[in-house]
C-alpha positions, 0 to 999 in steps of 0.5 A, a space after each residue: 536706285 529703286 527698292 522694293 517691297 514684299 518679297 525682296 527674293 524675288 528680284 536677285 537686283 535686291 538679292 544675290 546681285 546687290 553687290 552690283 549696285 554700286 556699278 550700276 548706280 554710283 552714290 556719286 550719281 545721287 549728289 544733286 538729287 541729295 542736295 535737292 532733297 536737304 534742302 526742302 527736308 530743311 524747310 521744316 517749320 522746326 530744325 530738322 536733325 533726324 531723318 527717317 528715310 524709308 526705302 533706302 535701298 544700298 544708302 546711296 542717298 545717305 551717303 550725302 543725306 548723313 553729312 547734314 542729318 541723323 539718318 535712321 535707314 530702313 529696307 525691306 532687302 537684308 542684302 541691299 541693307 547690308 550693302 548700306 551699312 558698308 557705306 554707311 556704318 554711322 547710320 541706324 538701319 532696320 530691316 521693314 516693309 514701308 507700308 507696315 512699319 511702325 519704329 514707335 518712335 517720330 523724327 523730324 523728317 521722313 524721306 522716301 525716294 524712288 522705292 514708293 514706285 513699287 506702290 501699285 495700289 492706291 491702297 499700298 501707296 496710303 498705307 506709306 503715307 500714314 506709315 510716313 505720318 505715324 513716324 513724323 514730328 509735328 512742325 515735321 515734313 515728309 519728302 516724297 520722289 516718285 520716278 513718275 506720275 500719270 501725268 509726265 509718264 514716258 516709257 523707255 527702254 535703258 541700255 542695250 546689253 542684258 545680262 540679267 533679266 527681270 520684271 519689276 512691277 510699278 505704280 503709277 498715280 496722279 498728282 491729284 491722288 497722291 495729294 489726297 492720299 497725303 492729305 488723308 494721312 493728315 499732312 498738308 500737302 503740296 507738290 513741286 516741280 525739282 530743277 535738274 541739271 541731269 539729262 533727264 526730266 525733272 520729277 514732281 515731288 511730294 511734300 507733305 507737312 505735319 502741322 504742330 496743329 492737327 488738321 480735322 474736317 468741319 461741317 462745312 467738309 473743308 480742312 480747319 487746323 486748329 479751334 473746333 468750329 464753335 471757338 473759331 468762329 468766335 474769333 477774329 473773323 478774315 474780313 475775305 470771308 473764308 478760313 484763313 490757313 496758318 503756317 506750321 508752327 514751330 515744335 514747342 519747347 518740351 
């Protein structure tokens, strides 16, 4: 399910046809890509109980993402919204733009499905990942699934009837960007390839882990968490040589 950003009104898929999403793209067709999702937003250095997903679209993720989370949802489509509220009236929705949101308040994990294909810039793509980051917890985690990268990009043409017609404009990044982009943001950032029992080929997700730490830049350039450069060198030195990188701590206990 894609989703999209500026002018909702502009593609009837997310308008006036949304009711037609649960035909075209069943929430039962969600159930492994859901699963596979949990599972790394449940690898967080912390527990993970609310989760922010961005780009909901008509909650078909939700809809089994909510058995296991507290799921704040938010969409720039009031109709496609509307349609997630049917589905999914336990869950907290809001209407907004993923690359200008900001709820003033953090969760234990931020989502973004397939709706980061609508990202054309790297300029629009960075401004999700620090909306992601300004809405993260430290010990926190970011899960990111684009359709595609430049590297795996495969054209195709789906199905052979069209009943309504339109043009959605995509992005297309490679892994190198979106790993620098992440990290930018300030997440420590690592990308993974999905298994999938679907016909189709597995996507390379994004994660990005917000340390309990904050990551800052020494004057060596590199990414140090931690002590500033003085106070860290007048520790224990890694007898390799090079800067040992910690794990994620836990968030400590208010």
């Amino acid at each position: 399910m894609m989703t999209v950003t500026g002018n909702a009104a502009e593609h009837p898929l997310y308008a006036d046809l949304a009711t037609w999403w649960p035909l075209i793209s069943a929430p039962e067709e969600y159930t492994e890509e859901a699963a596979t999702a949990a599972t790394i937003l449940n690898s967080a250095a912390i527990d993970v109980h609310e989760v922010l997903e961005l780009g909901s679209g008509g909650g078909h993720n939700a809809v089994h993402l909510k058995k296991q989370f507290r799921l704040t949802l938010v969409d720039l489509s009031a109709d496609m919204l509307e349609m997630s509220r049917r589905l999914n009236p336990e869950c907290t929705h809001h209407q907004g733009d993923m690359r200008t949101l900001r709820l003033g308040r953090t969760f234990d994990a931020v989502f973004v499905h397939d709706a980061v294909a609508y990202m054309t810039t790297e300029a629009d793509l960075r401004r999700v990942t620090e909306t992601a980051f300004a809405h993260c917890r430290p010990g926190g985690i970011a899960l990111f699934v684009p359709d595609h990268t430049a590297e795996n990009f495969q054209p195709v043409t789906d199905g052979s009837v069209r009943v309504v017609q339109e043009e959605h404009r995509t992005g297309l990044f490679g892994r190198q960007v979106w790993l620098g982009l992440l990290a930018g943001a300030g997440f420590h950032a690592e990308a993974i390839t999905e298994r999938t029992s679907e016909d189709r080929a597995p996507r390379v997700m994004f994660i990005g882990h917000r340390l309990a730490q904050p990551t800052r830049r020494g004057r060596d350039g590199e990414a140090h968490r931690g002590r500033p450069d003085h106070a860290r060198h007048a520790g224990r030195a890694d007898p390799s040589g090079r800067a040992r990188s910690a794990r994620p701590g836990r968030r400590p206990s208010p």
